[in-house]
TORDOMAR-966462 format. One line per field, with one value per residue: residue in three letters; x, y, z of N, C-alpha, C, CB in turn. Coordinates in nm, 3 decimals. Glycine has a CB too. Layout:
BEGIN
residuo <- [ala,...] .
nX <- [X,...] .
nY <- [Y,...] .
nZ <- [Z,...] .
caX <- [X,...] .
caY <- [Y,...] .
caZ <- [Z,...] .
cX <- [X,...] .
cY <- [Y,...] .
cZ <- [Z,...] .
cbX <- [X,...] .
cbY <- [Y,...] .
cbZ <- [Z,...] .
END
This chain:
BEGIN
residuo <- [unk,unk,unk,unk,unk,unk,unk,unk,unk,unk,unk,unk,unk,unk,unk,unk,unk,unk,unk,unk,unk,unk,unk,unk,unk,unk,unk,unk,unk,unk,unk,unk,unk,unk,unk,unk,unk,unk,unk,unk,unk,unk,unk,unk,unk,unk,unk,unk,unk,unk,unk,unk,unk,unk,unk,unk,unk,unk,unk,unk,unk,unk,unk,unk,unk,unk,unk,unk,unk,unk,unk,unk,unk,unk,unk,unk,unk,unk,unk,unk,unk,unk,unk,unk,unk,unk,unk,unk,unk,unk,unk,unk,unk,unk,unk,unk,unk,unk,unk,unk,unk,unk,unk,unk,unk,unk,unk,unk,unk,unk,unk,unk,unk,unk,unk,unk,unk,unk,unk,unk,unk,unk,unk,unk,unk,unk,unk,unk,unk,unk,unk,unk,unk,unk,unk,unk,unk,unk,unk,unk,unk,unk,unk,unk,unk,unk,unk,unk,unk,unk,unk,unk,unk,unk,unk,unk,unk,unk,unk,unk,unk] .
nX <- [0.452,0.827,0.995,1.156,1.087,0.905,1.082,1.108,0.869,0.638,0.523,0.776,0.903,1.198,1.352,1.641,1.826,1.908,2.105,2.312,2.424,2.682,2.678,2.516,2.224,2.146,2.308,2.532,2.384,2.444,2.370,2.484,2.586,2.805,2.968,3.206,3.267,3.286,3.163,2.899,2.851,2.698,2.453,2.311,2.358,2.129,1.900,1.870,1.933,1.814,1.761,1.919,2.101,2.485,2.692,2.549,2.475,2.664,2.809,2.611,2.584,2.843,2.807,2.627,2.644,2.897,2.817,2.497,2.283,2.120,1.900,1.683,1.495,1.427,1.288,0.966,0.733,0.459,0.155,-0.132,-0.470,-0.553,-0.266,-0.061,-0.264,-0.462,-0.366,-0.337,-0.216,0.050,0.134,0.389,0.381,0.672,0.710,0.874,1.037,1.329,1.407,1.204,0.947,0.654,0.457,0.460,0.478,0.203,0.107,0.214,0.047,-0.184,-0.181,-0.157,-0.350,-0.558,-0.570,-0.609,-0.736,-0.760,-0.764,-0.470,-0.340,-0.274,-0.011,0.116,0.401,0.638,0.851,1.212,1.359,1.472,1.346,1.381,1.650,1.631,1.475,1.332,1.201,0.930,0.864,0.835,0.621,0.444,0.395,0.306,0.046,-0.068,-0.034,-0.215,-0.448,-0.480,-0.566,-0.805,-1.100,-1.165,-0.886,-0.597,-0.360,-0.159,-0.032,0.305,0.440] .
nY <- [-1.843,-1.890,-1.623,-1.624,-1.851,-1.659,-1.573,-1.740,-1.759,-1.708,-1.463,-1.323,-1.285,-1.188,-1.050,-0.942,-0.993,-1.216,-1.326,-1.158,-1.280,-1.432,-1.688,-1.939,-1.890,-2.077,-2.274,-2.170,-1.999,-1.724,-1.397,-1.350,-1.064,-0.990,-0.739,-0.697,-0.795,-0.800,-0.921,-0.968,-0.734,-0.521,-0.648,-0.592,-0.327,-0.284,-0.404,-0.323,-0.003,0.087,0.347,0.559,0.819,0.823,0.849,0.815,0.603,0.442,0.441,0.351,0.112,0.002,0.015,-0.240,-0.553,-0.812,-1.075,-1.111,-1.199,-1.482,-1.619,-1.497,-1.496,-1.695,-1.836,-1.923,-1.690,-1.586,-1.447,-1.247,-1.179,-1.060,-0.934,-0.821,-0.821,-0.622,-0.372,-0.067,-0.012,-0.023,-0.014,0.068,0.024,0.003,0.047,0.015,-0.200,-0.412,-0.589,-0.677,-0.764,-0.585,-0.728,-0.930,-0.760,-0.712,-0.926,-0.997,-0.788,-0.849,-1.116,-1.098,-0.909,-1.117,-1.217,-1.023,-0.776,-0.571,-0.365,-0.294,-0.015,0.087,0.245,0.288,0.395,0.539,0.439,0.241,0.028,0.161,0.431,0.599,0.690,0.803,0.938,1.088,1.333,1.295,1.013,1.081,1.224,1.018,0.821,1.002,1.028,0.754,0.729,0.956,0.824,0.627,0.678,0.647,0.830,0.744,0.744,0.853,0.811,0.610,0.337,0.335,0.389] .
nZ <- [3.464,3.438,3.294,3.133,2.940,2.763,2.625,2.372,2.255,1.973,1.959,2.003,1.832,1.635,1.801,1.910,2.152,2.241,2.007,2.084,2.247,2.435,2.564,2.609,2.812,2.997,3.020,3.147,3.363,3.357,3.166,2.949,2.774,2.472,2.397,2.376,2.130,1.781,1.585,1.741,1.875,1.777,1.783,2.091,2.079,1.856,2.012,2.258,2.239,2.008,1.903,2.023,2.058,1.941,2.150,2.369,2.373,2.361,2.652,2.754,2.669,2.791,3.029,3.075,3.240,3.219,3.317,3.403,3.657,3.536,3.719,3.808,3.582,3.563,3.768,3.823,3.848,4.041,4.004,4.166,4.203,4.470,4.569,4.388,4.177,4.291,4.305,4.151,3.828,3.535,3.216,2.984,2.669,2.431,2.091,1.893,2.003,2.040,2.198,2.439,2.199,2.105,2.060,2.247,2.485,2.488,2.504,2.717,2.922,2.867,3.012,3.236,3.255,3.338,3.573,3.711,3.977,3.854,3.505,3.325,3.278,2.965,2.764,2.454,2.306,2.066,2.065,2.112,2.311,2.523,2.604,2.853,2.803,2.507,2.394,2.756,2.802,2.646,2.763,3.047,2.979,2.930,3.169,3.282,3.200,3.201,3.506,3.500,3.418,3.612,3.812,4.080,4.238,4.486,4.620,4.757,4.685,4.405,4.274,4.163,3.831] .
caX <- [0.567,0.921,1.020,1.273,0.977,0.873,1.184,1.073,0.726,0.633,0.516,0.884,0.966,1.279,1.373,1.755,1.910,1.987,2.178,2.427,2.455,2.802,2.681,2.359,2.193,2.057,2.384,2.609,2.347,2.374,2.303,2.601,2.600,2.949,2.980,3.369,3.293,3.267,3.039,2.803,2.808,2.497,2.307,2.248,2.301,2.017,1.825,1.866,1.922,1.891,1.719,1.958,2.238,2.588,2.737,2.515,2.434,2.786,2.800,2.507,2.625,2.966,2.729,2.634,2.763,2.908,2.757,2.406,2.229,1.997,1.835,1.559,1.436,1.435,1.204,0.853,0.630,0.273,0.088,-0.257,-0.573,-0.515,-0.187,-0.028,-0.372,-0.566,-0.321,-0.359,-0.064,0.070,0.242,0.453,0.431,0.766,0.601,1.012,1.098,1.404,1.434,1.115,0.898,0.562,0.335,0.509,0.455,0.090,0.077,0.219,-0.059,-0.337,-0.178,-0.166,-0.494,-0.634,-0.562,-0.586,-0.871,-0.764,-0.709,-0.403,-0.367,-0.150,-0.019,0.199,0.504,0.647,1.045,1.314,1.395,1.516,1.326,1.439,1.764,1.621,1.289,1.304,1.067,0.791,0.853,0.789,0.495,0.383,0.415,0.212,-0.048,-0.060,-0.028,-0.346,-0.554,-0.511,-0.582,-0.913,-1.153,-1.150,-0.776,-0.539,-0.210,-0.163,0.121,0.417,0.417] .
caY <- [-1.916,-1.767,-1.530,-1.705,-1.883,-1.569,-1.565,-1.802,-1.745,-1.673,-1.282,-1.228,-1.314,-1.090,-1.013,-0.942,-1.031,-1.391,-1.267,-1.060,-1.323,-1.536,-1.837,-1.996,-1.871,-2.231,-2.365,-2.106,-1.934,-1.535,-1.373,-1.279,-0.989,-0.940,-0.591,-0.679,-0.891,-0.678,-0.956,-0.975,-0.575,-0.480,-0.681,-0.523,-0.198,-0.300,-0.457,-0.197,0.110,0.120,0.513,0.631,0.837,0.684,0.859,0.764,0.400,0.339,0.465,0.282,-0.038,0.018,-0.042,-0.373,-0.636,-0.893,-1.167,-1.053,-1.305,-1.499,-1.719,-1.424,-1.499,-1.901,-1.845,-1.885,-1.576,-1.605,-1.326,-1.290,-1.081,-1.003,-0.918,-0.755,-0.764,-0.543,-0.219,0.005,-0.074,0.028,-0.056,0.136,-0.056,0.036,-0.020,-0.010,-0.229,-0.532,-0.652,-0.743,-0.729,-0.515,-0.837,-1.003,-0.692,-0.674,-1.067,-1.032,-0.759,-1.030,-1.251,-1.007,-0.846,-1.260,-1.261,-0.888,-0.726,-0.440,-0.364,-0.241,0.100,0.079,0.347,0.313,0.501,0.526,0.423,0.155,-0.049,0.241,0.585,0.681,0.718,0.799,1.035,1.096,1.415,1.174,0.942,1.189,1.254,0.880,0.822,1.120,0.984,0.645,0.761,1.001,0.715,0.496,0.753,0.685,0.979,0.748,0.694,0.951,0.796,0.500,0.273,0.410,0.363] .
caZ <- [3.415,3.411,3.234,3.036,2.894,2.677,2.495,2.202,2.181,1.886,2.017,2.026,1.714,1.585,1.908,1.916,2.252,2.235,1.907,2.124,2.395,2.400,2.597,2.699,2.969,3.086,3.089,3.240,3.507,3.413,3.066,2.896,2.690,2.447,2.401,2.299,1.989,1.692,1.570,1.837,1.934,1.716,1.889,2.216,2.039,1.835,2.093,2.376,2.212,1.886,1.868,2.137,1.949,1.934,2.263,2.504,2.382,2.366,2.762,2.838,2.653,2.870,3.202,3.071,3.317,3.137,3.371,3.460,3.678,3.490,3.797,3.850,3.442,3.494,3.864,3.822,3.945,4.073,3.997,4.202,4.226,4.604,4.576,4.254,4.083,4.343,4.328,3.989,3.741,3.475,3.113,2.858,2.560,2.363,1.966,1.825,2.092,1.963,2.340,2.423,2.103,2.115,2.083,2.384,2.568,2.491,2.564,2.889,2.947,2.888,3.059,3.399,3.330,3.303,3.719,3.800,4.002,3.763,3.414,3.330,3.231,2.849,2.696,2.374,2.262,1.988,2.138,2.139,2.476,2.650,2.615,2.918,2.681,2.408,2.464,2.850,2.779,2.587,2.863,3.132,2.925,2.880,3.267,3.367,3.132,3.268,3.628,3.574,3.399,3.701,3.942,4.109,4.328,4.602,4.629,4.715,4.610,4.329,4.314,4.072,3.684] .
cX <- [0.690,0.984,1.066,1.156,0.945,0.999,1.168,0.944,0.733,0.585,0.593,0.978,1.043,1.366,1.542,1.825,1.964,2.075,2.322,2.515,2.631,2.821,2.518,2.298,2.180,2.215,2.497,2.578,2.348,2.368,2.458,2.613,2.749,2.914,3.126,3.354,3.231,3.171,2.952,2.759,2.712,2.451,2.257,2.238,2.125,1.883,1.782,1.860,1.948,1.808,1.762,2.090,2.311,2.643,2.683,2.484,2.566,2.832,2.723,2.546,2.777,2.926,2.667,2.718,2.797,2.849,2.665,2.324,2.105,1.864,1.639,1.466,1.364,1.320,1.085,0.791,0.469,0.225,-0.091,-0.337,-0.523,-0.419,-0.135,-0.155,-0.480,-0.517,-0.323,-0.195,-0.096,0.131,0.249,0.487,0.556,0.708,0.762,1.065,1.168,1.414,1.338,1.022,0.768,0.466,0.374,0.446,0.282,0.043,0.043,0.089,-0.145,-0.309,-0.199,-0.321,-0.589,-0.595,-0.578,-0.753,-0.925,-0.741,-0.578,-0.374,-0.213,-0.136,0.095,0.280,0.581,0.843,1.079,1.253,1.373,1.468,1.332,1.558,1.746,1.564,1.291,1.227,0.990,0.809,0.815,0.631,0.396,0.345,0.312,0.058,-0.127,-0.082,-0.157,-0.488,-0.571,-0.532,-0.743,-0.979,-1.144,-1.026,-0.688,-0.403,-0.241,-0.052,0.203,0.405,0.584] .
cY <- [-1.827,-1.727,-1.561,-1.794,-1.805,-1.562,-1.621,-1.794,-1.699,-1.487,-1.227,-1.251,-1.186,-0.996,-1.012,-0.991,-1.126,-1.442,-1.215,-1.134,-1.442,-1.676,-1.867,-1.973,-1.961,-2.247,-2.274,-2.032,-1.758,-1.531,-1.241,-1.150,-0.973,-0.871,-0.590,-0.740,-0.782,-0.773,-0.927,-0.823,-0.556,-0.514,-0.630,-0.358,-0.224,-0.304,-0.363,-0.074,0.169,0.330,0.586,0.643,0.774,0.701,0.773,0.624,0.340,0.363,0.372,0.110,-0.051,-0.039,-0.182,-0.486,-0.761,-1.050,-1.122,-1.196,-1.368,-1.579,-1.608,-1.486,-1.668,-1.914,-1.785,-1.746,-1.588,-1.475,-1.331,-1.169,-1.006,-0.953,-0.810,-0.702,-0.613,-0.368,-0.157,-0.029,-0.052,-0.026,0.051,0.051,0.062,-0.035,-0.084,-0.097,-0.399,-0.558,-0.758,-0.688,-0.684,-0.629,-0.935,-0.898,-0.698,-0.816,-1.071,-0.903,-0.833,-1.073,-1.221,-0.954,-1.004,-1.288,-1.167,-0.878,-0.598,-0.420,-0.285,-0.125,0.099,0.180,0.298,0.430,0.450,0.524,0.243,0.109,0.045,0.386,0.637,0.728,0.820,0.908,1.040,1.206,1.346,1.127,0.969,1.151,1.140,0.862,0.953,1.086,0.854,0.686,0.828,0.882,0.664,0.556,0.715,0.785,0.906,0.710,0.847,0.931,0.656,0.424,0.347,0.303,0.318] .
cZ <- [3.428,3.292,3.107,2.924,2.771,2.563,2.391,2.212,2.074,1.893,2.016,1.875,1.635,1.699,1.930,2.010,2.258,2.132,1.945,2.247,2.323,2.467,2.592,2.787,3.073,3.104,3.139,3.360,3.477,3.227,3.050,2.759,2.606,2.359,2.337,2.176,1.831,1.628,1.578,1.886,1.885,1.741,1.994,2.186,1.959,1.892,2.157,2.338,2.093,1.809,1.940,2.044,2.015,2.057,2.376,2.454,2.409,2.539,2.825,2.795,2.732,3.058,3.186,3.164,3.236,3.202,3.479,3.515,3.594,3.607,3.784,3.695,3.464,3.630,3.768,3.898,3.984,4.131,4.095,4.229,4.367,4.641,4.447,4.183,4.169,4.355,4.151,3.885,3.613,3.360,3.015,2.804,2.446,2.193,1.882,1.901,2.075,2.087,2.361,2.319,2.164,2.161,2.240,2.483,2.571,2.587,2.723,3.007,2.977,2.988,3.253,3.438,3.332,3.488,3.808,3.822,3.906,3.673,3.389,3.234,3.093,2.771,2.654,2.331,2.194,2.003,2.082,2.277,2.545,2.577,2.687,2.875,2.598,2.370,2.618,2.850,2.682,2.703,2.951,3.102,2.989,3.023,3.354,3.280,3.207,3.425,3.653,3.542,3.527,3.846,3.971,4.230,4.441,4.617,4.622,4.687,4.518,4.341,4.166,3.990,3.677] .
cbX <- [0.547,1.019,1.089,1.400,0.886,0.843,1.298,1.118,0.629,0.562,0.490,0.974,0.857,1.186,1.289,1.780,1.875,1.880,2.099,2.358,2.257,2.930,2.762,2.343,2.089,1.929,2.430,2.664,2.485,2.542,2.107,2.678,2.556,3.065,2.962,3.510,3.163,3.405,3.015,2.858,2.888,2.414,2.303,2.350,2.428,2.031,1.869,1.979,1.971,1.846,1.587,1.956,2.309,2.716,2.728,2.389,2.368,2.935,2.770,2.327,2.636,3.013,2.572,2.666,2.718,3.051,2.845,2.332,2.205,2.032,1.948,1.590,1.578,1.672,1.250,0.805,0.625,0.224,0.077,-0.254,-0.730,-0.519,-0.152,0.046,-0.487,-0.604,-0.130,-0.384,-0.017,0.102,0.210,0.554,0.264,0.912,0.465,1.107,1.004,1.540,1.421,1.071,0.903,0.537,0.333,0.696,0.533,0.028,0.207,0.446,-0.089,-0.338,-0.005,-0.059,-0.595,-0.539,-0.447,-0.495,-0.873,-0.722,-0.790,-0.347,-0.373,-0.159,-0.040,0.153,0.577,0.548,1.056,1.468,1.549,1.710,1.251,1.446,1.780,1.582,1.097,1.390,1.088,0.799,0.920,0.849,0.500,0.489,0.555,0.286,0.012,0.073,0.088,-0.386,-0.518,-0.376,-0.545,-0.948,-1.324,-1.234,-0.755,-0.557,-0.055,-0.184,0.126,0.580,0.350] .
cbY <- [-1.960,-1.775,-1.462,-1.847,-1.874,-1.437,-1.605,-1.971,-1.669,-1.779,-1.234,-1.269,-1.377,-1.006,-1.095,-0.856,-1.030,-1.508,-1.162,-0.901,-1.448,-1.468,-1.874,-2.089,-1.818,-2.401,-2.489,-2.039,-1.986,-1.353,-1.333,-1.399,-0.888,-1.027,-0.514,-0.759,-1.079,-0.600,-1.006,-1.063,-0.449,-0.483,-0.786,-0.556,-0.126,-0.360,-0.546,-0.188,0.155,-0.068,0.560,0.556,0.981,0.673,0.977,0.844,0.305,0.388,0.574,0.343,-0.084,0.211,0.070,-0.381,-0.687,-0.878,-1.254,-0.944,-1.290,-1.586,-1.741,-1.214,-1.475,-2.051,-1.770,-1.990,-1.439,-1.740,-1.301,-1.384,-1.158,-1.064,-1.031,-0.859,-0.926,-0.614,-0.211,0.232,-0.251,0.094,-0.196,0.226,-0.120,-0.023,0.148,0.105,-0.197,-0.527,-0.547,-0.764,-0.822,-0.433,-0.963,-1.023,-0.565,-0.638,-1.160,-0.988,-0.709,-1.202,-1.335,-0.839,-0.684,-1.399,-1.320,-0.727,-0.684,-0.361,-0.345,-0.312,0.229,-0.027,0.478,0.282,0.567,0.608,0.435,0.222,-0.108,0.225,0.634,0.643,0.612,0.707,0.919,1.084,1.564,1.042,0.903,1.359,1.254,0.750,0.821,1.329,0.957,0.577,0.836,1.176,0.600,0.374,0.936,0.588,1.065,0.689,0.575,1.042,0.770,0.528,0.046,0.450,0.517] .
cbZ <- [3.267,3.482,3.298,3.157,2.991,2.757,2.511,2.148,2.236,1.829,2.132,2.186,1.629,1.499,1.992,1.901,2.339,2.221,1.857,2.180,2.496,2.432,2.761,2.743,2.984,2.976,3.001,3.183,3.644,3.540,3.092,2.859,2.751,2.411,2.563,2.379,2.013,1.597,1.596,1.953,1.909,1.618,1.945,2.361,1.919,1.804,2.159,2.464,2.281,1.748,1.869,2.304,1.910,1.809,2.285,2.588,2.202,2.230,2.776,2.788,2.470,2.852,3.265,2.958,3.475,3.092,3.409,3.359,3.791,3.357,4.006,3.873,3.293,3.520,4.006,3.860,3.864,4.205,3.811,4.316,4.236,4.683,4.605,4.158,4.042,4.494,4.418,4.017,3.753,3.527,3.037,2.860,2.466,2.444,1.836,1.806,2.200,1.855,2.462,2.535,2.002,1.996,1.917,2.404,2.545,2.337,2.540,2.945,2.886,2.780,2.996,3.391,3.203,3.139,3.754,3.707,4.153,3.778,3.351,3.348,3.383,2.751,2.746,2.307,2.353,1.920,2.410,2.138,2.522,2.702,2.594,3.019,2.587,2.380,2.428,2.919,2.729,2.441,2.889,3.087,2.760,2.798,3.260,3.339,3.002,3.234,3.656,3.505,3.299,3.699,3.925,4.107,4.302,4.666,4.513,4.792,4.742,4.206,4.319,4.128,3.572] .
END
């Protein structure tokens, strides 16, 4: 299903983004973040970076485009054994994570390893949205973790985490 789909499940319940947004996505086409509304600002801070001190979130909420396409969210994807499912893969579940919530993330696990030839290798961390922000040494970490799980003896490269 796409993407856009996951947004009200109930898995995402508390999920900030659609909090910070200033239109509709459906009916304007991209995914408006406002970053100028003193309202609406805590939301994507929240959302995106809310364990990333104040400098760099407010840098990183500055790279926000204010009309990010939404079309890619609203396209279906078809996931398949032979394809996506047959190469090793990877997830960093984010456990603090107001974007996409933890249980969504695990969901959309299931819902990948329910077509994969492979299970997917999950390693939790204990971040926000963005620990490349936030924690990029954990992340490092997390990523070299993940990367050796899914290593197998007959394989001498994996696909990237």
């Amino acid at each position: 299903m796409p993407t856009a789909q996951y947004i009200n499940m109930p898995e995402n319940a508390g999920e900030l983004v659609a909090s910070g947004l200033s239109a509709d996505p459906a009916a304007v086409g991209v995914l408006r973040p406002d970053t100028g509304d003193d309202g609406r600002r805590p939301a994507p801070r929240e959302a995106f970076y809310n364990d990333v001190d104040e400098a760099t979130a407010e840098a990183a909420m500055s790279l926000l485009t204010a009309d990010a396409p939404a079309g890619v969210v609203l396209e279906p994807v078809t996931v398949t054994a032979e394809r996506y499912g047959s190469i090793p893969h990877s997830c960093v579940v984010c456990t603090q994570d107001n974007a996409i919530r933890p249980q969504l993330q695990r969901l959309m696990v299931r819902e990948i390893d329910a077509v994969s030839a492979r299970p997917t290798t999950v390693v939790e961390m204990d971040s926000t949205h963005s620990p490349f922000l936030s924690r990029p040494a954990a992340l490092s970490d997390v990523i070299q973790v993940a990367h050796t799980a899914t290593r197998r003896p007959d394989r001498t490269q994996t696909a990237g985490v």
